[in-house]
C-alpha positions in Angstrom: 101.8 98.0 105.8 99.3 98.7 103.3 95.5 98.7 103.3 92.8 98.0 100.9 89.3 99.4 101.0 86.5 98.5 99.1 83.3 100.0 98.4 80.5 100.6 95.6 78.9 97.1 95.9 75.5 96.4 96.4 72.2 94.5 94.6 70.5 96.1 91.3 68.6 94.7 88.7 69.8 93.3 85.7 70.8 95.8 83.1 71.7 98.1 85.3 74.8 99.9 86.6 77.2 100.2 89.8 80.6 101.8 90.5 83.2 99.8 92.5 85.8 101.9 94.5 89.3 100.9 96.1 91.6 103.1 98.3 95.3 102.5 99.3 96.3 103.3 102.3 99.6 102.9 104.5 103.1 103.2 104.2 103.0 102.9 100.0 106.5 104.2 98.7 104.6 102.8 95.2 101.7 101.3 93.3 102.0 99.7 89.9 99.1 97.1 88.8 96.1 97.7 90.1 93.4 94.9 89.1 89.5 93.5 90.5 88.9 89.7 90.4 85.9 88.4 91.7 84.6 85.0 93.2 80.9 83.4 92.5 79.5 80.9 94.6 81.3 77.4 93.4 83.5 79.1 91.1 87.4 79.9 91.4 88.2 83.6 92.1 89.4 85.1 88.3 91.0 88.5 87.0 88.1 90.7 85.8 90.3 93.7 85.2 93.6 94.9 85.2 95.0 98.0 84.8 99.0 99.4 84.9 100.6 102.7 86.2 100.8 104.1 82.7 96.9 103.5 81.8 97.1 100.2 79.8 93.7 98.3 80.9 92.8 94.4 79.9 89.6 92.6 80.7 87.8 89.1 80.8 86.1 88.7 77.7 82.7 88.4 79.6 83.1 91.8 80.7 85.0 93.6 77.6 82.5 96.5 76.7 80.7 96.8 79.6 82.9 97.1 82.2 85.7 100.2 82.3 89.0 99.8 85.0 90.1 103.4 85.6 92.3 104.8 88.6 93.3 107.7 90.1 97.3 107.7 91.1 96.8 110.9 93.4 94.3 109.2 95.8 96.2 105.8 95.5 92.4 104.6 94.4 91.0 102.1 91.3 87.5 102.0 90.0 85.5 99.7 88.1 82.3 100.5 86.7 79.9 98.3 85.8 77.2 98.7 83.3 74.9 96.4 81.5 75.3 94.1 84.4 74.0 90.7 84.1 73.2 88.0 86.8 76.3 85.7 85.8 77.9 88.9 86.9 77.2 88.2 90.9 80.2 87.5 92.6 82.6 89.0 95.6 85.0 91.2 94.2 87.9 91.9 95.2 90.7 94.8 94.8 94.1 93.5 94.0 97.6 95.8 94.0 100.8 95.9 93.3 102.7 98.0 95.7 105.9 98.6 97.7 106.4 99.5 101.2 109.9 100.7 100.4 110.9 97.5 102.4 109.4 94.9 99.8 106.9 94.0 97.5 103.7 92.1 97.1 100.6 92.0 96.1 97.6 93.0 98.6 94.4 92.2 98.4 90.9 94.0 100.0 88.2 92.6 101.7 85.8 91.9 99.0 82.5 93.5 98.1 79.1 91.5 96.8 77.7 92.6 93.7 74.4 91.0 93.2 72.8 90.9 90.1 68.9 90.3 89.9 66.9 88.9 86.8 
């Protein structure tokens, strides 16, 4: 079984700048894609960021220049900082992996964290 957990989100004020976190955690034999999609009120849930084992990052276009996807394979952990935020930018996020048990894969998912943006 493996486990997601979120953390990093919060409110701020437009302009400004937060840094989403997301640990692994179980019995992970490996990780490959490691991605943050997020969900707005009314809105279906869409890919914000991805990024693969070997560093190769793509984002929304809403996002591309102010947003960076980074991880860290040691601690089984992804980031995604957030600068220049904007109010269209509230939404839950949520952590999204690749991983294998050594059983079978599939994709997991965390719990979500809000990001609110104020104007």
């Amino acid at each position: 079984q493996v486990q997601l957990v979120e953390s990093g989100g919060g409110l701020v004020q437009a302009g400004g700048s937060l840094r989403l976190s997301c640990a692994a955690s179980g019995s992970i034999f490996r990780l490959t894609t490691m991605a943050w999609h997020r969900q707005a009120p009314g809105k279906q849930r869409e890919l914000v960021a991805g990024i693969t084992s070997d560093d190769k990052t793509n984002y929304a276009d809403s996002v591309k220049g102010r947003f960076t996807i980074s991880r860290d394979n040691a601690k089984n952990t992804v980031y995604l900082q957030m600068n220049s935020l904007k109010p269209e930018d509230t939404a839950v996020y949520y952590c999204n992996v690749h991983a294998s048990t050594g059983v079978i894969w599939r994709y997991y998912w965390g719990q979500g964290t809000q990001v609110t943006v104020s104007s």
